[in-house]
C-alpha positions in Angstrom: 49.0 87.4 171.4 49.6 87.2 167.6 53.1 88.6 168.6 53.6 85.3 170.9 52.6 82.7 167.8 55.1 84.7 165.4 58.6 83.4 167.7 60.8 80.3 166.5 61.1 77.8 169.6 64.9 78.9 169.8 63.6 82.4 170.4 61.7 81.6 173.5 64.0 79.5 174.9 66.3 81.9 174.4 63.8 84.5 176.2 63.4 81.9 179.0 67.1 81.4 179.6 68.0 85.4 179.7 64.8 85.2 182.3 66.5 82.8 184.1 69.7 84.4 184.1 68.6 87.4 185.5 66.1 85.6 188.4 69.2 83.8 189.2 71.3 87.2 189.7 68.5 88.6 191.7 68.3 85.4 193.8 72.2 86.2 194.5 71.5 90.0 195.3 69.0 89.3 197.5 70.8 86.4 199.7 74.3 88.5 199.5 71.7 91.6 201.0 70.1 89.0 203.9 73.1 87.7 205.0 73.6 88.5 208.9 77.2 89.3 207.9 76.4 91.8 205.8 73.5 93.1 207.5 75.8 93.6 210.2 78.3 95.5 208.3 75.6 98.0 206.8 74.3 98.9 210.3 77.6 99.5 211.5 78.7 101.5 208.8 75.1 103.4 209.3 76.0 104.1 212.9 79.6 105.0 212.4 78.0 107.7 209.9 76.4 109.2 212.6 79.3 109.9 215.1 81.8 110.7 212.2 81.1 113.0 209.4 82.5 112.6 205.7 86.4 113.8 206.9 86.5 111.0 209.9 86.1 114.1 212.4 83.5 113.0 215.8 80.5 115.1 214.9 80.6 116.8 218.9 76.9 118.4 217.9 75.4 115.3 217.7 77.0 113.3 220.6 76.5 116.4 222.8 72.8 116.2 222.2 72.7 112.5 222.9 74.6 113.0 226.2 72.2 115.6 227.2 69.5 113.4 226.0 70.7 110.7 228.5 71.2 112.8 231.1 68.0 114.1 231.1 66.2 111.0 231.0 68.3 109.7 233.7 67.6 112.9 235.7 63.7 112.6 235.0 64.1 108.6 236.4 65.6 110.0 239.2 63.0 112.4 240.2 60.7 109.9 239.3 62.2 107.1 241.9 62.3 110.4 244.7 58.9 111.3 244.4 57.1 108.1 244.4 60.0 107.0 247.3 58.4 109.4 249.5 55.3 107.7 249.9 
């Protein structure tokens, strides 16, 4: 506390401008990180780093195992809908 009565007036509105200075650039990150447009951009950019790898090539692995993925479910539906059908 000693510390505190030892600064000029200049020096802590000089500490309460640089605080404000960098509040106000974290204000700006923070609304240029909410926007919907940019949100938007990052998920797509997420997903497109899914199906394509670092060269731009489809990465077949991964949209084979979603395709089997899907066809499984849809066959399990389907046996589903057949059994309880028979009723």
């Amino acid at each position: 506390m000693s510390d505190t009565k030892a600064r000029t007036a200049e020096q802590i509105e000089a500490d309460i401008a640089a605080t404000r200075l960098r509040l106000a650039s974290t204000v700006d990150e923070l609304v240029d990180r909410a926007n919907p447009k940019n949100v938007l951009e990052r998920q797509v950019e997420q997903a497109k780093s899914q199906v394509f790898d670092e060269h731009g090539q489809l990465r077949t692995q991964k949209i084979a195992a979603v395709a089997g993925a899907v066809v499984g479910v849809i066959g399990v539906l389907l046996v589903i809908r057949r059994l309880v059908g028979r009723r």
